[in-house]
DSSP file (Angstrom, degrees, kcal/mol; ACC not computed):
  #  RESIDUE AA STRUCTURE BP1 BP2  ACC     N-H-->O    O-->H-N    N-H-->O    O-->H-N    TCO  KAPPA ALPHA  PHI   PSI    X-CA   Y-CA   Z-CA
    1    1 A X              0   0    0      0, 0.0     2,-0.7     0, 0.0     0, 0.0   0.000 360.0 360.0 360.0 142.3  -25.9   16.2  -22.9
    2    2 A X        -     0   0    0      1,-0.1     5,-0.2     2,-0.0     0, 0.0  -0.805 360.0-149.8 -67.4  82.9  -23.4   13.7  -21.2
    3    3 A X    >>  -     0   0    0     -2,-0.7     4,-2.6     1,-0.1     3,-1.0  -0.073  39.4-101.4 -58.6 159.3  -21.6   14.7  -18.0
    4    4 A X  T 34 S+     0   0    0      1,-0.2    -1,-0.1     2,-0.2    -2,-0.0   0.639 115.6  55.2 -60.4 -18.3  -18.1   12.9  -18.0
    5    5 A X  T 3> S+     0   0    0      2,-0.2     4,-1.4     3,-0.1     5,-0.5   0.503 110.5  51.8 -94.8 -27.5  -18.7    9.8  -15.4
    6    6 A X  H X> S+     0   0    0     -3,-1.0     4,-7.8     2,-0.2     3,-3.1   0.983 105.2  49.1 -71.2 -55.6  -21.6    8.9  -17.7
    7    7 A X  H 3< S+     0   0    0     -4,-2.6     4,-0.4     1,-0.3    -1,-0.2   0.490 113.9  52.4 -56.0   4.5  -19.5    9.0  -20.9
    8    8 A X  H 3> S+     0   0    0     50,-0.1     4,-2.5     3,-0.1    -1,-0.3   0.689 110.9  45.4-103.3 -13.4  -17.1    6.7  -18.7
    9    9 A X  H <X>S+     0   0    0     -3,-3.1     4,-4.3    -4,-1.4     5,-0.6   0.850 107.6  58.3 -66.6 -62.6  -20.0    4.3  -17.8
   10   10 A X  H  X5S+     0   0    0     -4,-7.8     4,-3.0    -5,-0.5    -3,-0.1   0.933 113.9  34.3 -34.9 -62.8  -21.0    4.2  -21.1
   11   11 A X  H  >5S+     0   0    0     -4,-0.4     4,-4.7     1,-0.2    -1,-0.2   0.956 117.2  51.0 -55.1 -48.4  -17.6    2.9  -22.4
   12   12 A X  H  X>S+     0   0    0     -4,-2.5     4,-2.0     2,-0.2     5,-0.6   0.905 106.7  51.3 -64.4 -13.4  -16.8    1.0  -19.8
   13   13 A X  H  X5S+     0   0    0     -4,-4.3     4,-2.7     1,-0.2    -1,-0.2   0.945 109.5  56.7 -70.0 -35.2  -20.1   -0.8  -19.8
   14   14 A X  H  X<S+     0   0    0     -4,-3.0     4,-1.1    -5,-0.6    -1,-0.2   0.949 109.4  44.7 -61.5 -51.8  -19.2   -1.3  -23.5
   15   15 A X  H >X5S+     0   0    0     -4,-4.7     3,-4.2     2,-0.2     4,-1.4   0.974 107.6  56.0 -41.6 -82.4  -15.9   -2.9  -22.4
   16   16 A X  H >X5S+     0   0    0     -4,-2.0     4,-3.3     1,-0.3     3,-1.1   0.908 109.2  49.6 -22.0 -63.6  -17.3   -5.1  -19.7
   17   17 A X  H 3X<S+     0   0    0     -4,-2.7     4,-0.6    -5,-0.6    -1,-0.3   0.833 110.8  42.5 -71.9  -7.5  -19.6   -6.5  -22.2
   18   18 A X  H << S+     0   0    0     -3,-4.2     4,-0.4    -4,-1.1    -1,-0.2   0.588 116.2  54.0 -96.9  -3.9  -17.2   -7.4  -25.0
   19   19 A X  H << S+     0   0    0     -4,-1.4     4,-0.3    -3,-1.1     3,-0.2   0.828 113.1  44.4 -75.2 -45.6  -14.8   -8.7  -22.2
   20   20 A X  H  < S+     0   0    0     -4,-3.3     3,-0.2    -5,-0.4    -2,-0.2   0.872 125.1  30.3 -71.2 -17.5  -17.7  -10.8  -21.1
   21   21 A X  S >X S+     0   0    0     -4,-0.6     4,-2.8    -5,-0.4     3,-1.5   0.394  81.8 116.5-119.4   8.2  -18.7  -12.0  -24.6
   22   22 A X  H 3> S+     0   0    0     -4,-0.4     4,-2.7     1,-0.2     5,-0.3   0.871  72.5  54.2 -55.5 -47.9  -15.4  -12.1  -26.4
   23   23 A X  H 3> S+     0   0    0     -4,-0.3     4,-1.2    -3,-0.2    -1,-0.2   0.740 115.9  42.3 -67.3  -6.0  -15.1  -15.9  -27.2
   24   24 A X  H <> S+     0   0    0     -3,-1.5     4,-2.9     2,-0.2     5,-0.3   0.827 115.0  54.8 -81.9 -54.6  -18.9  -15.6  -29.0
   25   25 A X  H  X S+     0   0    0     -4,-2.8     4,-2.0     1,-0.2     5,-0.3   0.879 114.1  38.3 -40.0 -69.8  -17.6  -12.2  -30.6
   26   26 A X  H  X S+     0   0    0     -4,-2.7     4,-2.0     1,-0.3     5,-0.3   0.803 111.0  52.6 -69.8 -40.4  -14.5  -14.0  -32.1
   27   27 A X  H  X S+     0   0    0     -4,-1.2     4,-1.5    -5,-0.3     5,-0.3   0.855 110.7  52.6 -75.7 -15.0  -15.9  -17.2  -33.3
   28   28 A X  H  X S+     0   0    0     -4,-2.9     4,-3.1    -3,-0.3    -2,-0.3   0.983 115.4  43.2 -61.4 -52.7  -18.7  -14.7  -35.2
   29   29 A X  H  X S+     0   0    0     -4,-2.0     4,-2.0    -5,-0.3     5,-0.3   0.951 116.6  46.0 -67.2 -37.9  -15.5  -12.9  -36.8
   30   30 A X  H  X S+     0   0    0     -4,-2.0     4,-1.3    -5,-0.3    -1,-0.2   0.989 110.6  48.6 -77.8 -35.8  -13.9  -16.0  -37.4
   31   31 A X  H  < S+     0   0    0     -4,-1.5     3,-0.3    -5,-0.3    -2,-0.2   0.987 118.0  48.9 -47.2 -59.9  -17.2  -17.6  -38.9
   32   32 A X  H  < S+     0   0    0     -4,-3.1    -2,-0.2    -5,-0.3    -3,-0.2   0.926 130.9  10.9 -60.5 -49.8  -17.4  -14.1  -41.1
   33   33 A X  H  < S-     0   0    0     -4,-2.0    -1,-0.2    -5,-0.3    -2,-0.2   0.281  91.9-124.7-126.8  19.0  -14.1  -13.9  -42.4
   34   34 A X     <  +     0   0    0     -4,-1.3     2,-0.2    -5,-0.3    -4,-0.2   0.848  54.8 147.6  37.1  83.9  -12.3  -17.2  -41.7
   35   35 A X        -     0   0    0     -6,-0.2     2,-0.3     2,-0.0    -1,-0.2  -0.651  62.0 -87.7-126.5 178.0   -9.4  -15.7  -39.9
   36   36 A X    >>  -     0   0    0     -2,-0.2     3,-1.5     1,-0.1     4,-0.6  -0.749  36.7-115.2-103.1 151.2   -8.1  -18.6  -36.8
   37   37 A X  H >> S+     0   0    0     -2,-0.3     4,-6.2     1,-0.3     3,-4.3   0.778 116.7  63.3 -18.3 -76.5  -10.0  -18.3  -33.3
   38   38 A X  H 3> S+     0   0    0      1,-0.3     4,-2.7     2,-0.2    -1,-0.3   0.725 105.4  41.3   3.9 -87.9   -6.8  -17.4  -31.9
   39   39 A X  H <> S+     0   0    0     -3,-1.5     4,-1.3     2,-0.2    -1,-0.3   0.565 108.5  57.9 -47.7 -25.3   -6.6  -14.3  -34.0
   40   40 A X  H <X S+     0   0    0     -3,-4.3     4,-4.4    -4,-0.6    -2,-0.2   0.920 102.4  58.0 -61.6 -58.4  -10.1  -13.4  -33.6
   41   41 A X  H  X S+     0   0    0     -4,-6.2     4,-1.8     1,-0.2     5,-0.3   0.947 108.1  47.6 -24.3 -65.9   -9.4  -13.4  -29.7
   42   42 A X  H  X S+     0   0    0     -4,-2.7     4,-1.7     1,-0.2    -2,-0.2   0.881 108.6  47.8 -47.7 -70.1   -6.8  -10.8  -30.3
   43   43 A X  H  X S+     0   0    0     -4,-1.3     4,-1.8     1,-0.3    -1,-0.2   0.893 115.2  51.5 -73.9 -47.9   -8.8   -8.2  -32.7
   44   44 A X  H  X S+     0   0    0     -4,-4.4     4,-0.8     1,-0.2     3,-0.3   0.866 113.7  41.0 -54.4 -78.1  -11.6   -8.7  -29.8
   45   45 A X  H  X S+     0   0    0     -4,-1.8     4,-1.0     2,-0.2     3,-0.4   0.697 117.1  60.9 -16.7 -45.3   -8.8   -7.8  -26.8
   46   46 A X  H >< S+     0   0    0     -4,-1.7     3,-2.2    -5,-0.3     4,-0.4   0.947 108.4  33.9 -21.2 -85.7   -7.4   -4.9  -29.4
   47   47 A X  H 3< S+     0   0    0     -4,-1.8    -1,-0.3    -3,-0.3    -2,-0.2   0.049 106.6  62.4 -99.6  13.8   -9.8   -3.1  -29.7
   48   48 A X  H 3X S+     0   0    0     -4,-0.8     4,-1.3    -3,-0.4    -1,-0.3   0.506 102.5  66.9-104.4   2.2  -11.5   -3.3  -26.1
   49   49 A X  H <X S+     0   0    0     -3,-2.2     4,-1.6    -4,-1.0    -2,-0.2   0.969 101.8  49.5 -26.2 -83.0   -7.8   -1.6  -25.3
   50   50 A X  H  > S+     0   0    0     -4,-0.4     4,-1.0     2,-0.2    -1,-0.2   0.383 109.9  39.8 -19.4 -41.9   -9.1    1.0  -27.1
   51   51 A X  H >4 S+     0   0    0      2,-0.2     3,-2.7    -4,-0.2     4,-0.4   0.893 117.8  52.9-113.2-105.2  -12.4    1.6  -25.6
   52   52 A X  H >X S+     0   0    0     -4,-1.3     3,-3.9     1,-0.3     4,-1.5   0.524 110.7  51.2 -12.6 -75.0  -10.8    0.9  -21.7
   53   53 A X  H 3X S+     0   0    0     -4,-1.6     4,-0.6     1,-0.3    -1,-0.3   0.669 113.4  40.6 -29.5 -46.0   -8.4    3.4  -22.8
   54   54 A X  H << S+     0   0    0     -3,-2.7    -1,-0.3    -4,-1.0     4,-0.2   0.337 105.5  65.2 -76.9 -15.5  -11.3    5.9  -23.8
   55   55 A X  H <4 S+     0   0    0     -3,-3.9     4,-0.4    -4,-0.4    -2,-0.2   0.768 107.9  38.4-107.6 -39.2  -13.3    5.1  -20.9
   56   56 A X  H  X S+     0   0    0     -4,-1.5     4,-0.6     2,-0.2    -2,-0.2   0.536 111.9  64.2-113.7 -10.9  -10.6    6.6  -18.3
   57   57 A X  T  < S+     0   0    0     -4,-0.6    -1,-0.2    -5,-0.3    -2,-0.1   0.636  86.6  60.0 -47.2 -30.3  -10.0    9.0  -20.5
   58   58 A X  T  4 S+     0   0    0     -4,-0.2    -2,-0.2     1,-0.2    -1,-0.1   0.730  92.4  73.2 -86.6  -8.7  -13.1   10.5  -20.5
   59   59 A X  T  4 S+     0   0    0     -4,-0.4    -2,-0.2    -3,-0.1    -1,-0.2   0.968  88.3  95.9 -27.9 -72.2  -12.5   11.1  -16.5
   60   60 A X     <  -     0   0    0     -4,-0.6     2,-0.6     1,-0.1    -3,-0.0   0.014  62.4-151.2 -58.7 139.1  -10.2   13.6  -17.4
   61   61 A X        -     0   0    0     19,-0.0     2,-0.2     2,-0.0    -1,-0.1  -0.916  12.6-172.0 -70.7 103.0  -10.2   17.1  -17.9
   62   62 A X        -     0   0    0     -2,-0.6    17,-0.4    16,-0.0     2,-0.2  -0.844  12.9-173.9-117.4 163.7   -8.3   19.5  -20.0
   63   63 A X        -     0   0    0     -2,-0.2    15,-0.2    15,-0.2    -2,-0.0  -0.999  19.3-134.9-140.3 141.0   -7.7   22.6  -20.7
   64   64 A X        -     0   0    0     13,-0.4    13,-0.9    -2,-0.2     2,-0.3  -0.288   9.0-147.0 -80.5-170.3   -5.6   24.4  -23.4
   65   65 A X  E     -A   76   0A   0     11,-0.2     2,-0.3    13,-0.0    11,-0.2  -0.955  29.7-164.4-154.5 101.9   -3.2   27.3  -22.8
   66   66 A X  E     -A   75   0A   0      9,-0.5     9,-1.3    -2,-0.3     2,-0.9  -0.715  20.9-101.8-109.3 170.2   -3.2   29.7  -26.0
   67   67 A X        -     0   0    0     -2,-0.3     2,-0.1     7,-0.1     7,-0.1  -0.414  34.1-154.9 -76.1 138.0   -1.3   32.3  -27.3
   68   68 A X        -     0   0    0     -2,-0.9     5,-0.1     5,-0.4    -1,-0.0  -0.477  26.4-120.7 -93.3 161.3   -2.2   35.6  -26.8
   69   69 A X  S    S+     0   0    0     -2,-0.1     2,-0.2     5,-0.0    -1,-0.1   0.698  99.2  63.8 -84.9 -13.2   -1.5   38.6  -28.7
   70   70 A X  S    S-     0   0    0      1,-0.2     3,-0.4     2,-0.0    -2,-0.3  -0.683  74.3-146.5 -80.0 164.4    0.2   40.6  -25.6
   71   71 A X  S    S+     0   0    0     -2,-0.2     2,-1.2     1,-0.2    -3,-0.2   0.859 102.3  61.5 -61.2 -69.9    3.6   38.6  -24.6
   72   72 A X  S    S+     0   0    0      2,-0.0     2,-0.2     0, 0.0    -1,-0.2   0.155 106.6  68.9 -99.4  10.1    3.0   39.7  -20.5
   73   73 A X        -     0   0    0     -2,-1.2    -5,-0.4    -3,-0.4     2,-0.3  -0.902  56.2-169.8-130.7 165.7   -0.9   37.3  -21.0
   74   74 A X        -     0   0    0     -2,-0.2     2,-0.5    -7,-0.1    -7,-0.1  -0.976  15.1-148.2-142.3 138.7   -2.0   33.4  -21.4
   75   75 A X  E     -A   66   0A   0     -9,-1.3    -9,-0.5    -2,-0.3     2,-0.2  -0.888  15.9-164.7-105.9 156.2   -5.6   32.5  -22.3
   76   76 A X  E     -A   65   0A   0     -2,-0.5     2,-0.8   -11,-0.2   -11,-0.2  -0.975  10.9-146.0-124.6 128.7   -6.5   29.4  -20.9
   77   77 A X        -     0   0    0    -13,-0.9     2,-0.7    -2,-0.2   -13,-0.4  -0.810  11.6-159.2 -95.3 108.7   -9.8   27.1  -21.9
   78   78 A X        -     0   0    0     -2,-0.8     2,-0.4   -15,-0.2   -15,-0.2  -0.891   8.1-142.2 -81.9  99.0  -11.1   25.3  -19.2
   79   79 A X              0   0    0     -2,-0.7    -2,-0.0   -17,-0.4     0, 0.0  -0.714 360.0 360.0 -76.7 117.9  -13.5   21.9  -20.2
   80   80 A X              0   0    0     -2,-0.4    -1,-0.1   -19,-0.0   -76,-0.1   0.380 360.0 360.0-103.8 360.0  -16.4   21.6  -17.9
């Protein structure tokens, strides 16, 4: 099982490397599907938002707040 700092290594490490490798990544997509360099760039950038994004997410914690069946209580779920 994955404590949360790992699953943020993990991603980011997965960023870092498509940051490092993006112009080989995008002329491979542009070789595969003929789309222009240019455009490749972007889809690479895209989608290592995503995965940044996911990477500092997975720092975080939540917890829900449900409803209970008396008014006068709140459950709350705590992620550990």
């Amino acid at each position: 099982m994955f404590d949360l700092f790992m699953k943020y290594r993990i991603c980011h490490n997965l960023y870092d490397l498509l940051m490092a490798h993006k112009e080989e990544l995008a002329q491979l997509i542009t070789l595969e599907q003929g789309k222009p360099l240019k455009e490749s760039l972007g889809e690479i950038n895209y989608s290592a938002g995503f995965i940044e994004f996911a990477s500092e997410e997975a720092k975080r914690i939540y917890g829900d707040i449900i409803p209970a069946p008396q008014s006068d209580r709140r459950l709350f779920v705590l992620k550990q």
